[in-house]
C-alpha positions, 0 to 999 in steps of 0.5 A, spaced: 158 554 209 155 559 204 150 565 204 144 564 199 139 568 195 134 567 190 129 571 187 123 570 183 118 575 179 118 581 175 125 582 171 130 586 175 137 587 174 143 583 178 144 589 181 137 590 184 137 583 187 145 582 189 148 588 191 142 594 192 138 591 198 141 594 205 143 587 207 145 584 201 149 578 199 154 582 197 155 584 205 153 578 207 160 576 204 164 581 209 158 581 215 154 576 215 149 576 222 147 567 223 153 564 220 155 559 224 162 556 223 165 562 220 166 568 220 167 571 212 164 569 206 171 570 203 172 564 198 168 566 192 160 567 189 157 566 184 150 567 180 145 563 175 139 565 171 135 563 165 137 566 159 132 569 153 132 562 151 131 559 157 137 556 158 141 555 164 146 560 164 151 562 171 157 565 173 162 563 178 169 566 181 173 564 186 175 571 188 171 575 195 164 578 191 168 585 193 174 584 189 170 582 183 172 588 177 168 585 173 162 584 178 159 592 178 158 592 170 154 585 170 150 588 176 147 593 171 147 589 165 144 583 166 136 583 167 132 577 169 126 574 172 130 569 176 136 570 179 140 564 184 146 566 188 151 564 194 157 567 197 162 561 199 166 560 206 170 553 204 170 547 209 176 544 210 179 539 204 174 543 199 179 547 195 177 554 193 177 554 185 171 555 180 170 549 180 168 548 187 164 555 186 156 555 187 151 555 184 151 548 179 147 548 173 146 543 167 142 544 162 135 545 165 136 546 173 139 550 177 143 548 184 145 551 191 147 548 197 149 551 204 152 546 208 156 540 209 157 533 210 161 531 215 167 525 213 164 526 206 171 524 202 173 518 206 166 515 208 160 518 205 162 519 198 164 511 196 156 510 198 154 515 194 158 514 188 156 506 189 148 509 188 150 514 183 150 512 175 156 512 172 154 517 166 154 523 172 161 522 174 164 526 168 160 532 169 163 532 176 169 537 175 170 539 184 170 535 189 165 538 194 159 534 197 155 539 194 155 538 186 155 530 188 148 532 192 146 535 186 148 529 181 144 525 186 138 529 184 139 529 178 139 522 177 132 521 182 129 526 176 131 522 171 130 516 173 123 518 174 120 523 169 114 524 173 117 525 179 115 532 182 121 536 184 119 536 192 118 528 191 125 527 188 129 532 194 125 528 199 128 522 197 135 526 196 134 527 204 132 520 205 138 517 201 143 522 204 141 519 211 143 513 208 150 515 206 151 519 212 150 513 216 150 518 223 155 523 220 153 530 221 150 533 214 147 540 214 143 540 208 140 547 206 139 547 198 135 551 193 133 549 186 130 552 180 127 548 174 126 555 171 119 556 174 120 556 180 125 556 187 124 549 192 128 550 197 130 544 202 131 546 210 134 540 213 140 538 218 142 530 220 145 531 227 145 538 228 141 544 227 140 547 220 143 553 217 138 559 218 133 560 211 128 565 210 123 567 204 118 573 203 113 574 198 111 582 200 117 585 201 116 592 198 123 593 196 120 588 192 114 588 189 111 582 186 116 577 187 118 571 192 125 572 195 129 566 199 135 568 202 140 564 209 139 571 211 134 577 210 135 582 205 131 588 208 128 590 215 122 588 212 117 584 216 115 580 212 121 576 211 119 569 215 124 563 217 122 556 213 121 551 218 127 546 219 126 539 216 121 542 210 121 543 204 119 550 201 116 552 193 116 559 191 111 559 184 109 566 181 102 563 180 100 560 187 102 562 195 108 559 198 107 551 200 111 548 205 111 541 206 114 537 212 119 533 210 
């Protein structure tokens, strides 16, 4: 399970977005408020953005986010239009390395996911790599259900090159009910293809981890916010609906498909 945030609109610092709010996901690290399951967010962060060529950049690390040395420079330094970033509390037989680290990235979207799948390793992931083409595996370097999702995904978009990116998560939610087979899958997922931020709200067998999204936030003007938990005491901050897809785009209101 993990903590999730995302941002997009006018270029801010990392700072601005990761450590600055008052309930930041730095300190939905050590005290986050809605976690289920777990207590800390202790087993590595990391964060993603598009470069000045618009190229899919990002940073992990394994280590707490409070206990990065490095954290407090790239926080002033880096400046982005689209920022997306997690805290991590690893599920048993997903060890912590950087390799299991979120976000994912390749060479055009970027990738996050709070939940898990139950019985992954012994029951659903053989399903999922019968249905998988066989050129995805070599970029797999972790073990987690979250970068075999997202392998998935990219397969659906690249098989259909006019899918749309809510069509292709859809049908991602649709085939994980497939491979589950009944086992419990908690499915919270943001993803950006540089424009805008989807996110997934979505449970098999449960509840699904919380998720919120604002576009009036004050400490944020003129920009759309995603976050498990909310950053600020706004009031605007409002829950995406379980079992919807949300789509955050700079030039439109936000859009909330039912899954």
């Amino acid at each position: 399970m993990c903590r999730i945030a995302a941002y997009l609109g006018a270029p801010v610092s990392l700072g601005a977005f990761l450590l600055d709010p008052p309930h930041s996901l730095q300190v939905q690290g050590w005290a986050p408020r809605e976690l289920r399951y777990a207590r800390l967010n202790a087993d590595g962060y990391g964060f993603a953005w598009y470069d000045a060529g618009r190229q899919p950049a990002v940073y992990v690390n394994p280590a707490p986010i409070w206990n990065d040395p490095n954290l407090p420079h790239l926080a002033r330094t880096l400046v982005s239009n689209l920022w997306l970033a997690s805290v991590r509390s690893a599920t048993e037989g997903n060890p912590v390395n950087h390799a299991n680290t979120q976000p994912f990235v390749d060479s055009e979207f970027l990738f996050d996911h709070n939940g898990l799948i139950d019985h992954f390793h012994d029951r659903v992931r053989p399903r999922l790599v019968a249905d998988l083409d066989p050129r995805y595996l070599p970029a797999i370097r972790g073990n987690t259900e979250s970068e075999y999702l997202f392998a998935a995904l990219r397969q659906l978009l690249a098989d259909d090159p006019d899918l749309s990116m809510e069509a292709a998560l859809k049908e991602l939610m649709n085939r994980i009910e497939h491979w589950a087979q009944g086992c419990r899958s908690l499915l919270t997922i943001v993803v950006s293809d540089g424009e805008r931020l989807y996110a997934v709200r979505h449970a098999l067998a449960d509840d699904p981890p919380t998720l919120y999204y604002t576009v009036d936030d004050e400490a944020f003007p003129d920009a759309q916010l995603i976050a498990s938990e909310r950053l600020t005491e706004s009031g605007f901050w409002q829950a995406v609906p379980e079992h919807h897809i949300l789509i955050l785009d700079p030039e439109e209101p936000p859009e909330l498909l039912s899954l």
